[in-house]
C-alpha positions in Angstrom: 108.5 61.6 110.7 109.5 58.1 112.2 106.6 55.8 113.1 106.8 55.5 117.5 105.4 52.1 119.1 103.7 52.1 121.8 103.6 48.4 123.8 101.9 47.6 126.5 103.7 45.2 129.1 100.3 43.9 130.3 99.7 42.3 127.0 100.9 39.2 126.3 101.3 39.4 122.3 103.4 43.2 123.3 106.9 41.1 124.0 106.8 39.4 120.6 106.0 42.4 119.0 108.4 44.5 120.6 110.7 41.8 119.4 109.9 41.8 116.1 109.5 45.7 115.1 113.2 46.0 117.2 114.7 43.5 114.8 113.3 44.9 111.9 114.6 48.4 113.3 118.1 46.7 113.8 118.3 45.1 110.0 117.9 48.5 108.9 120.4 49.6 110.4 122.9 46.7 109.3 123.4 45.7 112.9 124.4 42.2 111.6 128.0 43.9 110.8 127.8 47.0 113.5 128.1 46.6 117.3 125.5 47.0 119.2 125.9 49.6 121.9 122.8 49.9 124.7 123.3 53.5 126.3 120.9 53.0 129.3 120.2 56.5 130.6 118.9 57.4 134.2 120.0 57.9 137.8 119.2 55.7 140.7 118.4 58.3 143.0 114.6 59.2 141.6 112.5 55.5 140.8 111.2 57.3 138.2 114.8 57.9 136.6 115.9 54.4 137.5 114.5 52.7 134.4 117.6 53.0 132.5 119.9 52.1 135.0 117.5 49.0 136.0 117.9 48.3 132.2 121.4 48.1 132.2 122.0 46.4 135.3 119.9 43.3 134.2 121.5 43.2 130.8 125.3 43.5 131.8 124.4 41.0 134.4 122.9 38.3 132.4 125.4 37.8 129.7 123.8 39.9 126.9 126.0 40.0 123.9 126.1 43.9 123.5 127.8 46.6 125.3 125.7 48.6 127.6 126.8 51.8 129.7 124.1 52.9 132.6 124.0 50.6 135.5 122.4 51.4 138.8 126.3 51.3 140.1 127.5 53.5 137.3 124.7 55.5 135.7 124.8 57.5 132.7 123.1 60.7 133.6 123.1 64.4 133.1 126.2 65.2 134.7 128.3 62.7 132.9 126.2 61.7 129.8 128.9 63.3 127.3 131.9 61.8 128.7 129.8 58.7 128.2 129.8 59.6 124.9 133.1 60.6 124.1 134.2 57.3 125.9 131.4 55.2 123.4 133.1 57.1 119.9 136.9 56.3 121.4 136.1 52.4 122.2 133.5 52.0 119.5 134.0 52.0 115.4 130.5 52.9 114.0 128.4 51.3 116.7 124.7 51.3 116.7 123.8 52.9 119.2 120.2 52.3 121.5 119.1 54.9 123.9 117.2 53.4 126.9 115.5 56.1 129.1 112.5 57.0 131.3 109.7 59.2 129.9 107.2 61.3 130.7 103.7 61.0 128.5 99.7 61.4 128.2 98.1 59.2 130.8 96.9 57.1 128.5 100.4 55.7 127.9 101.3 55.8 131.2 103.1 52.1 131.9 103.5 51.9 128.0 107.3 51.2 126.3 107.4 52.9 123.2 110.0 52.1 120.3 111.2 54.5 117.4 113.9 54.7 114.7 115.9 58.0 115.8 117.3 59.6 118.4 116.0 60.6 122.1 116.7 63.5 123.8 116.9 62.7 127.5 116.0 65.1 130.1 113.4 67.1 127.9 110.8 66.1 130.7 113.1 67.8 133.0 113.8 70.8 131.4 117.4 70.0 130.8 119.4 70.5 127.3 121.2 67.6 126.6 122.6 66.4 123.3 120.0 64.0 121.3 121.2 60.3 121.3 121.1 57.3 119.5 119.6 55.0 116.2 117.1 53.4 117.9 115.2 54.7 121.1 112.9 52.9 123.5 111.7 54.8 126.6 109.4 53.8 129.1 106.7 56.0 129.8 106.9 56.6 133.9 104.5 59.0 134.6 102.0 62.2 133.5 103.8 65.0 131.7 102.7 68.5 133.2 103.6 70.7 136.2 106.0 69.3 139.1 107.8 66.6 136.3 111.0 66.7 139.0 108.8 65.3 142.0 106.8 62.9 139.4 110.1 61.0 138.8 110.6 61.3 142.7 107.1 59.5 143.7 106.6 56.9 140.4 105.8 53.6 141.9 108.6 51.1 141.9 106.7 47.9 140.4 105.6 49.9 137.4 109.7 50.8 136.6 110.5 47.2 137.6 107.9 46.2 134.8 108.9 48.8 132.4 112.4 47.3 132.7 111.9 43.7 132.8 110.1 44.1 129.4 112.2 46.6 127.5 115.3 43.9 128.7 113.8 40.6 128.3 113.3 42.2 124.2 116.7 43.6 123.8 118.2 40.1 125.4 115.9 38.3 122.9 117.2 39.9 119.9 120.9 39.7 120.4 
């Protein structure tokens, strides 16, 4: 079983070691002689959802050198997640592939990042069956997992997605 980090935006010494475990991740993988690709999943119509999409937004619009799908004006979600895909294997030769998506946790890690070698499967905390996806996966952990998830994602408070993202981009800008 992969190891899963759990970072704490609050903390100051999180960023640099969110940094540093990524990179090591990302060496593993060879990503000196792959493309990076940074699938940001989400939709903008639930602020719990809208991490991904708030991911990809600030790293397409701040010059980051990898190629990310899942803005808030073209979100990768559910509906069009593997046509996303297919589009990523047609354009792509052997990228490596990070999954950026909201999550749902133990209250304990609520407002956490977590990081993990392996793939994600987005939706889970929604009850939707969606394929598993990508090397590397960092999710933000949005809210309580139990009863109701769907209006969870509805009522999470805005400044704790804003901070989620902030962090999980400012790393990924960092490192490449």
């Amino acid at each position: 079983m992969e190891t899963l980090y759990y970072y704490n935006p609050v903390n100051k010494d999180s960023h640099t070691e969110f940094c540093r475990n990524l990179e090591t991740l990302l060496t593993e993988y060879n990503a000196s002689h792959r493309e990076i690709v940074v699938i940001c999943i989400g939709s903008d119509r639930a602020t719990g959802d809208c991490l991904g999409p708030l991911v990809g937004e600030k790293l397409s619009k701040e010059g980051c050198v990898v190629s990310v799908y899942g803005t808030l004006a073209s979100p990768v979600h559910a509906v069009n997640l593997l046509e996303t895909l297919k589009k990523i294997r047609e354009l792509h030769d052997n990228p490596l592939i990070i999954a950026v998506d909201a999550s749902l946790g133990m209250r304990r890690h609520v407002g956490y990042v977590t990081l993990k070698k392996g793939s994600l499967r987005p939706g889970s905390g929604v009850s939707k069956t969606l394929p598993l996806i990508g090397d590397i996966c960092i999710t933000g952990i949005v809210g309580v997992s139990g009863l109701l998830n769907d209006v969870l994602l509805q009522t999470t408070r805005l400044h704790l997605v804003m901070q989620l993202s902030d962090f999980i981009s400012d790393g990924i800008k960092e490192i490449s």
